[in-house]
N, C-alpha and C positions, 0 to 999 in steps of 0.2 A: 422334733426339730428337723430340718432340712438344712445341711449343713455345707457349703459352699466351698470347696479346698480348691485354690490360685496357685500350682506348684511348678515350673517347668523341669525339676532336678528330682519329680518322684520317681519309684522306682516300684513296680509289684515285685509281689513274692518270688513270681517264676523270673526275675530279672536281675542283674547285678546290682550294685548298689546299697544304698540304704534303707530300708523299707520300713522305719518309724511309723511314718503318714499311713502305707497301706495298714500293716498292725492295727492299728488306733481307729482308721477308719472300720476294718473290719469288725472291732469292738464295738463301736457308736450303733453301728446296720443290730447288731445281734440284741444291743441292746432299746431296739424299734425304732432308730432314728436313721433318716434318711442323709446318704455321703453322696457326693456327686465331685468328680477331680476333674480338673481341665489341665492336662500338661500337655510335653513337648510330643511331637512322634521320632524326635530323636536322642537317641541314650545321654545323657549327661555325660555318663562315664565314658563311654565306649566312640563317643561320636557318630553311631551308625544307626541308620533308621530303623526304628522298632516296629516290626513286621506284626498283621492283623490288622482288625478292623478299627476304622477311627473312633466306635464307639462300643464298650464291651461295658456286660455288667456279671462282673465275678461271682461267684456261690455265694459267697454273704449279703451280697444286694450291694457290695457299691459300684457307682458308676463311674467309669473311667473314658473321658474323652480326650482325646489326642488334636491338638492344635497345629496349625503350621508352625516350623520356627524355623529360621535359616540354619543351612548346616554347614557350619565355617566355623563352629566353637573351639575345635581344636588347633585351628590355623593362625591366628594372632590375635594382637588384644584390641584391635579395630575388629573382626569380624568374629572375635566374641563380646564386642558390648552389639554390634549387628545381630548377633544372633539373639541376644537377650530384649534387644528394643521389638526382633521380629513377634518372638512370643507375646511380648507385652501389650502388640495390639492385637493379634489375632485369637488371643486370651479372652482379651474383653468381650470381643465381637461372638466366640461362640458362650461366654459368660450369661450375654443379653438372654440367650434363647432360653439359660434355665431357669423356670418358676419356680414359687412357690419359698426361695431362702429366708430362713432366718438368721443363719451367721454365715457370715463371708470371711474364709481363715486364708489368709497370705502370711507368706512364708518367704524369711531373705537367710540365705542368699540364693537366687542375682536379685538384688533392692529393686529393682525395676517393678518386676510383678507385685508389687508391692503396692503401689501405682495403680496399677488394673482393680486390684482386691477391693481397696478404699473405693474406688469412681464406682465399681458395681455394688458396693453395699449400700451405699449414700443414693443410688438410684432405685434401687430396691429396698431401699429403708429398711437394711439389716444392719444388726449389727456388725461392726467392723474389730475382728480379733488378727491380730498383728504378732508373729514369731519368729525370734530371732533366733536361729541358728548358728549364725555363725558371724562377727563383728565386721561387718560392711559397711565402710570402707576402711577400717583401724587396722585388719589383717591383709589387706591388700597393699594400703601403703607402707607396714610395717616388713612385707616382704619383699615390695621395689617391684608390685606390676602397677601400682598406679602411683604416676611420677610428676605428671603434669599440674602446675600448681592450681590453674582453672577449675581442672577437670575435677580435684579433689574437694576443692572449696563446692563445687557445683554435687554433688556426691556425700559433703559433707553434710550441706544443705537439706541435701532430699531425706537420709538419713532422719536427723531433727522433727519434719517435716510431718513423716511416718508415724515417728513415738510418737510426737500431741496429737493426730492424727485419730489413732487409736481407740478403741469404746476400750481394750484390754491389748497390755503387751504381755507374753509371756517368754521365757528363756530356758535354755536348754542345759544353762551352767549355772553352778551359784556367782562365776566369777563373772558373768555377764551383768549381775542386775546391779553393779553403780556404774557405770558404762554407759546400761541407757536411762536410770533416772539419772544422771548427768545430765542428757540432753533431751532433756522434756518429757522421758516418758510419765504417765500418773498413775496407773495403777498398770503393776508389774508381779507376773507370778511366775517360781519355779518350777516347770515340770520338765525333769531335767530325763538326758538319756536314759534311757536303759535298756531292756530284752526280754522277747517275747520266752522265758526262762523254761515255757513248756516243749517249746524247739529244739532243746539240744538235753543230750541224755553224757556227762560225763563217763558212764560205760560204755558207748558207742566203738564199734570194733571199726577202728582204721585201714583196717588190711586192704582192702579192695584198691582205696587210694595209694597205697604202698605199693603193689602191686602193679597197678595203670601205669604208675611214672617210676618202676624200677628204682623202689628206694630201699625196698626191702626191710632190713633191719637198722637200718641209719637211724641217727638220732634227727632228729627235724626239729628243726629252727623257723620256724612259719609266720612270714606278714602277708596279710592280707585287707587289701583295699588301692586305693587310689596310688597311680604312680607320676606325682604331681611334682612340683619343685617345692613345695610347702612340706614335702613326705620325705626327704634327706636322704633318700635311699644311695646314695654315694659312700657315707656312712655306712651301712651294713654292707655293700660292697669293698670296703675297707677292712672290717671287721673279717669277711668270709677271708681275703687274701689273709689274713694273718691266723687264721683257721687252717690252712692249707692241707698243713703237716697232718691233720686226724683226718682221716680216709670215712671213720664213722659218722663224721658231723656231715648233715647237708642245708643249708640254708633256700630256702624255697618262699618265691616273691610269686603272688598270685596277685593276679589285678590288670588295672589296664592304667594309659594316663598320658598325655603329653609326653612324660619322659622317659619314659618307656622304652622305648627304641635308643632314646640315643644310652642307655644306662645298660640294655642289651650286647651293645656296641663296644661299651667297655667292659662290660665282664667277658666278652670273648677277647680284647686286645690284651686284655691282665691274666688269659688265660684260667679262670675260676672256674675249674670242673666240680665245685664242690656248691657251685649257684646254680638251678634253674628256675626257670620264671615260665609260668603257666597262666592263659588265660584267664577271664574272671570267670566264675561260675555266679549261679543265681545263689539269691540267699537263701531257696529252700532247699540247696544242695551245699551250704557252709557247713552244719552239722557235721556233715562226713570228712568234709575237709579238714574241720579244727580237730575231729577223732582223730586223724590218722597224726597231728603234731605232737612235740613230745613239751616244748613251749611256744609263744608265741611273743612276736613284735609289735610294738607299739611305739612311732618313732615322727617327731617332725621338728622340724626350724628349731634351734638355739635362739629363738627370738623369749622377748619378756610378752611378745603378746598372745601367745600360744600358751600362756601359763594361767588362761582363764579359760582354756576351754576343755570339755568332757568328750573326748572318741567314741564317737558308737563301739567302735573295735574293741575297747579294751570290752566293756561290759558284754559283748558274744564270746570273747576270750572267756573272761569268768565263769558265766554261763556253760560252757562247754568242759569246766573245771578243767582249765591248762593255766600253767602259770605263765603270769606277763614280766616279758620284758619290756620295759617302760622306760625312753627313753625322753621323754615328756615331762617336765617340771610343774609343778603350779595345783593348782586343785586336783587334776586325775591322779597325780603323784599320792597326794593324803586319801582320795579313797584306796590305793591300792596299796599301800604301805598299812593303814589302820584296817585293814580285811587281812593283811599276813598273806596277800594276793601272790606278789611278785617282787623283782628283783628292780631297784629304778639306778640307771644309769645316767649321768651326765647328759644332757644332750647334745651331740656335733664331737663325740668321746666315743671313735671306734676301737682305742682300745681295752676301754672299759667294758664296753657292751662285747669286744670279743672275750674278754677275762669270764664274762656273766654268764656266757653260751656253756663256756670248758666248764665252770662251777656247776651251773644244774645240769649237763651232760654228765659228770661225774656223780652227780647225788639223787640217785631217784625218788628217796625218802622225802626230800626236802619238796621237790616237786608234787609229791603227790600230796603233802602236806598244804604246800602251795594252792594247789586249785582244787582240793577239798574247800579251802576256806573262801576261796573268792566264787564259788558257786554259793556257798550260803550268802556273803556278801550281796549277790545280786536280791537271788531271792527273798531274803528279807526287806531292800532295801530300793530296788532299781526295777521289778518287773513289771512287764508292759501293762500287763489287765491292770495295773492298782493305777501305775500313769495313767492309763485311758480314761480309767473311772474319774479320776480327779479332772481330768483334762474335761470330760463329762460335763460333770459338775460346774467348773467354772462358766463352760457353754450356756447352757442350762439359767444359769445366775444372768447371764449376759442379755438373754432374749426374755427371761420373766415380765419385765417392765414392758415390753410392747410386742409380746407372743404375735399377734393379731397386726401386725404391721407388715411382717415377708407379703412380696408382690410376685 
């Protein structure tokens, strides 16, 4: 198969982010099928242009081409649906140039590219595979950035649109799939998160990172990922001021994001010497990171609609056998409670999550007990190659009936 991926918000291995799609793709090449990606040339996360050539093809044979997209994503919510309509057509246009597809896979969110994926499969007479990530636009207006009652019904629309749309929807949560056969999808599969569980070694020696950032023998309280307004990190800034008092505890916020800056701003006016916040690194340099923590966070919105979705984060956490703090409700909550993973807290409850910090800071037993079990958790149950193979598979199902049809 020759296998067409529509993504503006991928991310390689040597890059910040999420790196699902590369994984997966890397599996599909090894396993003799042809990957070809068309994203943004500018970071999703980071907002800053991704440096290199517009077109690379990595040690496993996939190819990775970079598209215009305007770069305003970070700046407001008019010049990031700009940024996402820019991708959507300059998507297509370098889409045309590649031959030869048999599935054309888009991927929301942003819904836009979504758009793109369907027009080139249907012109190339591929199959059309449709992945939902994450609930666009349910989590948008569920969080108050999309407000306009137009805009939403119009959003709603395209949504719907997409699912019957569809030769195959898949989702990435169990809590996703009455959501969208709600609205039209027909045939819907689970291949939900998980971790490439070969990448991280729970004996991984921390030190170096202790070291780098002067932490020494501190206990580390570690989140890692996006620092969005969906990510409540107000909250664990709440948490560390009431930490104050233990000199040994350090809470450490890695990542990048809109809110960034102004949540920088208050941990210095609240005076929180016991916060820093570092950079994002790539995910092929997370390993060492999650080594050097002693547990880790996992945190967003007190919303009811965040209680259907699965964190990449939590499953690297597991993988990396550290125990999670969870401050996430809904489905992640029962996998990480039925693994004996980690500790789940209330969510928008800093003083709960600070109470949860002092407890496993105090109990190393329990911790190591902790992410002993949420590393077999993954590995039996979440790791990538078994996802890729199935995700394969479904592929595979999808093109049988007209193999002989990609243009």
């Amino acid at each position: 198969m020759h296998i067409l991926l529509i993504h503006q918000a991928f991310a390689a291995l040597g890059e910040p982010g999420g790196t699902r799609h590369h994984e997966m793709a890397r599996r599909l090449c090894e396993d003799g099928h042809r990957v070809t990606i068309i994203t943004s040339q500018i970071s999703y996360l980071t907002g800053q242009k991704v440096m290199g050539s517009r077109e690379v093809t990595d040690d496993a044979g996939v190819v990775i081409r970079r598209a215009y997209t305007y770069r305003g994503y970070h700046r407001s919510f008019f010049h990031r649906v700009f940024s996402f309509i820019s991708f959507m057509a300059s998507s297509f246009f370098s889409g045309l140039q590649v031959r030869g597809v048999d599935v054309v896979w888009g991927t929301s969110p942003p819904i836009f590219q979504g758009v793109t994926a369907w027009l080139l499969a249907r012109l190339k007479r591929a199959a059309f595979l449709f992945e939902v990530r994450d609930l666009w636009p349910y989590f948008a207006i569920a969080v108050g950035v999309l407000r306009q009652p137009l805009l939403i019904r119009l959003s709603q629309w395209l949504e719907r649109w997409l699912y019957r749309k569809a030769d195959q929807v898949v989702v990435n949560s169990p809590g996703y799939v009455e959501h969208v056969r709600a609205r039209g999808a027909r045939d819907v599969a689970l291949i939900p998160n998980g971790v490439d569980t070969e990448m991280f070694d729970p004996a991984l020696n921390g030190d170096a990172f202790r070291q780098a950032h002067a932490l020494g023998g501190k206990f580390i309280a570690l989140y890692a990922g996006a620092h969005g307004m969906s990510n409540d990190l107000d909250v664990v800034l709440d948490a560390a001021e009431k930490l104050s008092g233990r000199d040994d505890i350090a809470i450490v916020l890695l990542g990048d994001g809109k809110e960034k800056e102004r949540l920088q701003v208050e941990a210095g006016a609240r005076e929180l010497g016991n916060v820093l916040f570092l950079d994002p690194v790539s995910k092929a340099s997370i390993p060492s990171v999650l080594a050097a923590a002693d547990v880790c966070i996992a945190i967003l919105k007190p919303i009811d609609a965040y209680r259907l979705t699965y964190p990449n984060k939590v499953f690297d956490y597991m993988a990396a056998g550290r125990p999670v703090l969870l401050a996430i409700d809904g489905v992640i909550r029962d996998v990480v409670e039925s693994a004996g993973a980690g500790v789940f807290v209330p969510p928008g409850d800093s003083e709960a999550l600070g109470d949860a910090i002092l407890s496993l800071a105090d109990d190393e037993n329990i911790r190591l007990s902790m992410g002993k079990a949420g590393r077999t958790c993954v590995v039996e149950r979440f790791d990538r190659r078994e996802l890729s193979h199935t995700m394969k598979l479904l592929m595979q199902e999808m093109v049988t009936p007209a193999a002989e049809d990609g243009v």
